[in-house]
C-alpha positions as CSV (number, residue, x, y, z in Angstrom):
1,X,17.6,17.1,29.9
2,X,18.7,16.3,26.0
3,X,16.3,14.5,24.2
4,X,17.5,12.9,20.8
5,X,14.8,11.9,18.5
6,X,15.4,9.6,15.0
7,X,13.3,10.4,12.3
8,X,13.3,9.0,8.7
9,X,11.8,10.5,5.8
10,X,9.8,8.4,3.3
11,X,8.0,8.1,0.2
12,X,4.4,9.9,0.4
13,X,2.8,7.2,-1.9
14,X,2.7,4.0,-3.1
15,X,3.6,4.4,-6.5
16,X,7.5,3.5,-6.2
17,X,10.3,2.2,-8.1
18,X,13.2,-0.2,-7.1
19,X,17.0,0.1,-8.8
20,X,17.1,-3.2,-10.4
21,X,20.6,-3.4,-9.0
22,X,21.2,-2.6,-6.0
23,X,17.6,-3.4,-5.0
24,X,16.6,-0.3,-2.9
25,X,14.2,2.3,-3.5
26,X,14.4,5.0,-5.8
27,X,13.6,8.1,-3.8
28,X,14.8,10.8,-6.6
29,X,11.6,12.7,-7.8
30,X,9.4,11.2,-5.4
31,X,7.3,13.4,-2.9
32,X,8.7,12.3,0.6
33,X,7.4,13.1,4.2
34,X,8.0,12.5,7.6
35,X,7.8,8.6,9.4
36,X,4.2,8.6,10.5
37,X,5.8,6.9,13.6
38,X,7.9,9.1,13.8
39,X,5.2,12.2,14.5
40,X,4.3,10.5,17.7
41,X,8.1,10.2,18.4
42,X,8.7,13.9,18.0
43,X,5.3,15.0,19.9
44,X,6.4,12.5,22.9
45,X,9.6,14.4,23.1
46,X,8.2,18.1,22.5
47,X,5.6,16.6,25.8
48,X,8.9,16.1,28.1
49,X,9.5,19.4,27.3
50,X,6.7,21.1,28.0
51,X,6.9,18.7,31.3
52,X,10.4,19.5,32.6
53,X,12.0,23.0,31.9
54,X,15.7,23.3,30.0
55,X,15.1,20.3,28.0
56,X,16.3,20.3,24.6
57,X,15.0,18.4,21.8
58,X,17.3,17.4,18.9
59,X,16.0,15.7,15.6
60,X,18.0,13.1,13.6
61,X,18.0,11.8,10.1
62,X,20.5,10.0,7.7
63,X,19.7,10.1,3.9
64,X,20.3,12.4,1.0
65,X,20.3,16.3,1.1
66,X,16.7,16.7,0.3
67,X,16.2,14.9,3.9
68,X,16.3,18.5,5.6
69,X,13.1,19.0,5.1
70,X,12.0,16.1,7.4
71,X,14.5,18.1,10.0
72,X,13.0,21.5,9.2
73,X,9.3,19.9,9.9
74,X,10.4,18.5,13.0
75,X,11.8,22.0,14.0
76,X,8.3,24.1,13.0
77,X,7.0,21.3,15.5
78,X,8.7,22.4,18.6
79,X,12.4,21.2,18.2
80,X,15.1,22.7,18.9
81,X,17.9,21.5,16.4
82,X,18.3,19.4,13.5
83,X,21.3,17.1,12.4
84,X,21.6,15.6,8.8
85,X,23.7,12.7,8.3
86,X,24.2,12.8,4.6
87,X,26.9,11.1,2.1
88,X,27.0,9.0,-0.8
89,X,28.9,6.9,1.3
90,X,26.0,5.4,3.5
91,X,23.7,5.1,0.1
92,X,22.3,1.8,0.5
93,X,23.0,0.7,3.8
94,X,20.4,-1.8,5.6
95,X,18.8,-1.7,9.0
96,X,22.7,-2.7,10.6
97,X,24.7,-0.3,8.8
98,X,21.6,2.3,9.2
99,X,21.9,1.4,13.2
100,X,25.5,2.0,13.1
101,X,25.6,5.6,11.3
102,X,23.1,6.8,13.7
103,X,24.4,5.6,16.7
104,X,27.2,7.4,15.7
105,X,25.5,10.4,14.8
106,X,24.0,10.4,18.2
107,X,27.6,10.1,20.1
108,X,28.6,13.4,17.9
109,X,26.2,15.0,19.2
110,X,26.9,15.1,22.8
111,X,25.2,14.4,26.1
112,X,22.1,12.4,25.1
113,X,19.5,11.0,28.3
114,X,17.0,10.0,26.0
115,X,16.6,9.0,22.5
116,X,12.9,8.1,21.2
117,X,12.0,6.6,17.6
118,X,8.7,5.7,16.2
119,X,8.3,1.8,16.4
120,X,9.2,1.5,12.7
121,X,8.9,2.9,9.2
122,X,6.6,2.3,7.0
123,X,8.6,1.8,3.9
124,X,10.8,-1.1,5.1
125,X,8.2,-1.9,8.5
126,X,11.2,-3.6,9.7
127,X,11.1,-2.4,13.1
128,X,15.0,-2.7,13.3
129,X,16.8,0.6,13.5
130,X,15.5,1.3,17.1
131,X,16.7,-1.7,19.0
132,X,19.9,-1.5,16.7
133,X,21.1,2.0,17.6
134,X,20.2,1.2,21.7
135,X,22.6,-1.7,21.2
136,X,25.5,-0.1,19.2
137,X,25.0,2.6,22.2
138,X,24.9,0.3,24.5
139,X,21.9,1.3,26.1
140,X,19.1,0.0,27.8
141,X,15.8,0.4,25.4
142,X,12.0,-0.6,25.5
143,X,9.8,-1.0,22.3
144,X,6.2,-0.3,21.8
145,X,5.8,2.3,24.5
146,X,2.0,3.8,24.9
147,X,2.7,6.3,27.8
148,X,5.1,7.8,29.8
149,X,4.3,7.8,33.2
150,X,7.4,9.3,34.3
151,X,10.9,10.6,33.5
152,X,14.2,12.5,35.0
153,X,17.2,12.6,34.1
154,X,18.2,9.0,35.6
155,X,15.3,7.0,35.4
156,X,12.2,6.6,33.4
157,X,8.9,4.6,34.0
158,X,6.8,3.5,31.2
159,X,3.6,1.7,29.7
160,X,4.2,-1.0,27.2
161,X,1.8,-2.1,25.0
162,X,1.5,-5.8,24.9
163,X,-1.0,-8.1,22.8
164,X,-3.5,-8.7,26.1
165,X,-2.7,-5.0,28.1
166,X,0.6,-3.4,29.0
167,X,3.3,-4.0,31.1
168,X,4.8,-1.0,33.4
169,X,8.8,-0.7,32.9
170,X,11.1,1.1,34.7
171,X,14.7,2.0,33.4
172,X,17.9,3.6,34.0
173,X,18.8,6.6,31.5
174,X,20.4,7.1,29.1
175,X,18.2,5.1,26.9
176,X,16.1,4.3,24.6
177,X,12.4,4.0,23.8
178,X,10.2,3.2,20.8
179,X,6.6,4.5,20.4
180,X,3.4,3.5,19.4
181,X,0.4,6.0,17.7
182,X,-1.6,5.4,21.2
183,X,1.0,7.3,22.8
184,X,-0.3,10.9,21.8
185,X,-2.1,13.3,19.1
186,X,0.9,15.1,16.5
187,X,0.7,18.6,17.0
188,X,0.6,20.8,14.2
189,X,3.3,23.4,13.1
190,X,2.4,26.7,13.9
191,X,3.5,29.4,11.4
192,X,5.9,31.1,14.2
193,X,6.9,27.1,14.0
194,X,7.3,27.3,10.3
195,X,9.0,30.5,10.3
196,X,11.4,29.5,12.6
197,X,12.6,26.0,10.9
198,X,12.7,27.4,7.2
199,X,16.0,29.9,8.4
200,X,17.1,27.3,11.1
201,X,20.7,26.2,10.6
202,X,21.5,22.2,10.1
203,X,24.3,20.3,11.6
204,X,25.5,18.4,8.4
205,X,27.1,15.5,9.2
206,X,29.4,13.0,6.9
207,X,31.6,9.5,6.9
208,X,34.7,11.7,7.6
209,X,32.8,13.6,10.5
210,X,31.9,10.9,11.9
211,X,35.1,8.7,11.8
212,X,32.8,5.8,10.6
213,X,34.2,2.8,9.2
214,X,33.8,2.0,5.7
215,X,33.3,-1.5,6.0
216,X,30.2,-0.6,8.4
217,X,28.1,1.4,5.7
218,X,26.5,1.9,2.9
219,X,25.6,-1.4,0.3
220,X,28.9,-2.8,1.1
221,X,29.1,-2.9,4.7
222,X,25.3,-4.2,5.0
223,X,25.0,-7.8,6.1
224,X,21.9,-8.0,4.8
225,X,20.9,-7.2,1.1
226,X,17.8,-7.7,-1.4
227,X,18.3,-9.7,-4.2
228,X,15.0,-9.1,-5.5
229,X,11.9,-7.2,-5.3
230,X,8.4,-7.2,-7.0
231,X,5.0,-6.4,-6.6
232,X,3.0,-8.9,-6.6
233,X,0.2,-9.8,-8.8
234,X,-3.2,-8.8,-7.8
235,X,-4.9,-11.9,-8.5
236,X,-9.2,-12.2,-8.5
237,X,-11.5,-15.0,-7.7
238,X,-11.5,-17.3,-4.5
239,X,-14.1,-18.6,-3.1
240,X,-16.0,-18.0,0.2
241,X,-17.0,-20.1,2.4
242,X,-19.5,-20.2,5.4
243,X,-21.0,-22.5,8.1
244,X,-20.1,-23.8,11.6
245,X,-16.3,-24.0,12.4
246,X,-15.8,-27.6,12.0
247,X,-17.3,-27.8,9.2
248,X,-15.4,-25.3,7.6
249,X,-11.8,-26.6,8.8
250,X,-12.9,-29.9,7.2
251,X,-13.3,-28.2,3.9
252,X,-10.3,-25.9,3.9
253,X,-8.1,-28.9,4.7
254,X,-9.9,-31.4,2.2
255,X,-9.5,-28.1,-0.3
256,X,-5.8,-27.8,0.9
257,X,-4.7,-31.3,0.2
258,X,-6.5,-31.0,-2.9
259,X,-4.3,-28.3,-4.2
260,X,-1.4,-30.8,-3.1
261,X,-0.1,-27.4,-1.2
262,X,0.7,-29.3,2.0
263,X,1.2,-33.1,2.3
């Protein structure tokens, strides 16, 4: 079984800076790590693994050069090989033109039964690229998966976490799943691990390699783009309030109309 996982690398703190013109993040000097989400991703597919014999795991990422170390954790995790999709030519692209690079990143890869991503990233929280790469593939997918109950190379039948319990899905591979933290525990990287991804060779990946179209990437073929972003004030004050529901609802709403915020 192939197993294809999407991970993104990140900014490892808060403290970040937007290009005033293009409107994206500046990720030069700043310390990056792996998705959080994407751990879980990685673990789930290390799991299969361990669960059926000759699978192969195979770790994904599209950003700038310094993203191989994102691959080379994933490796000292357990994985078996690491592809970097990397050009100045996909600089800027938005959850669409993100989708579209990796799906075909994924088809130059080869034989794929399943790919698995973290539910989202935590620097956009969109919650996008998942769905997006299942439908460029055109491949089944489910979202928000807690457990997998169990998997071959056809079929695979899962727990989804919904807002009262889950719901048990069954579906037809190839496909794709997103993952939740409940799902499992990130291993950590032993040092034969660590050994082992900092000599491991990278499949490098560009526009050319991938016979992508240029209207389909980067800033300028992303439907979607940010005029502006701030951070927002942190403002003090407020008042509390306490006392039996009704009570309260009369006062927010006298307070609200006060405020002439609704009318």
């Amino acid at each position: 079984m192939n197993i294809t996982v999407c991970i993104k690398q990140v900014p490892g703190t808060t403290q970040v800076k937007i290009n005033p013109e293009t409107g994206t993040l500046i990720r030069d000097g700043v310390e990056a790590v792996v998705n959080p989400f994407d751990e879980y991703a990685i673990e789930e597919a290390l799991r299969i693994k361990d669960r059926i014999a000759g699978t192969i795991v195979k770790v994904i990422t599209m950003g700038p050069p310094q993203a191989e170390t994102a691959l080379r954790s994933a490796i000292a995790m357990g994985a078996d090989k690491g592809y970097l999709i990397t050009d100045r030519a996909f600089a800027g692209s938005d959850t669409w033109a993100t989708s579209y690079t990796l799906a075909r990143g994924i088809k130059a890869m080869g034989e794929t039964h399943l790919i698995i991503c973290g539910k989202q990233a935590i620097d956009g929280d969109t919650a996008q690229v998942g769905p997006g790469v299942a439908e460029m593939l055109g491949l089944p997918f489910v979202a928000w998966v807690r457990k997998v109950e169990e998997i071959s190379e056809r079929a695979i039948r899962v727990e989804r976490l919904m807002e009262e319990g889950y719901d048990i899905v069954e579906m037809s591979l190839p496909g794709l799943i997103t993952v939740v933290k409940e799902i499992n525990t990130p291993r950590m990287a032993s040092l034969k691990g660590k050994m082992r991804a900092r000599s491991a060779k990278l499949v490098m990946l560009d526009a050319a390699t991938l016979q992508a179209e240029k209207g389909k990437i980067g800033l300028t073929g992303s439907p979607t783009q940010v005029l502006r972003s701030f951070v927002p004030e942190r403002k003090s004050g407020g008042e509390k309030v306490s006392g039996e529901v009704p009570q309260l609802v009369d006062k927010i709403v006298a307070t609200v109309l006060e405020l002439n915020v609704i009318k």
